[in-house]
C-alpha positions, 0 to 999 in steps of 0.5 A: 500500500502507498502512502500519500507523501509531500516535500517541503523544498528550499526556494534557492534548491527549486531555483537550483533544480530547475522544476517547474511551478505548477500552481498554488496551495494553501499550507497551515503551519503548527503555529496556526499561521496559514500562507500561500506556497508555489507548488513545483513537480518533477522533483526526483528523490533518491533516496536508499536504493530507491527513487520517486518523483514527487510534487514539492511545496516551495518555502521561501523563507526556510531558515535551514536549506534542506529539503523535508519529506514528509509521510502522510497517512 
């Protein structure tokens, strides 16, 4: 069984990278604050001998400059 998965990436690694924007989404953060976000596709992970491409959330103010993926489900 699959699980539904989303990945928060850097604005300076999605300029970097080169993907696309595709749109918009809504994100609502832990602290309640909500915010509107580009939304990139064509993002390949690798990752353990195993590999994806994903739709990421592009956060432009990230203090840290890694990429997060999280699990959903």
């Amino acid at each position: 069984m699959s699980q539904p998965s989303a990945i928060e990436l850097p604005a300076p690694a999605a300029k970097q990278l080169g993907v696309p924007a595709t749109g918009k989404a809504k994100v609502r953060y832990a602290d309640n604050r909500r915010a509107s976000r580009t939304v990139v596709e064509n993002v390949r992970v690798d990752l353990l001998g195993r590999h994806g491409n994903f739709r990421a959330i592009v956060e432009p103010r990230r203090p840290t400059q890694r990429a997060r993926l999280f699990l959903v489900g």
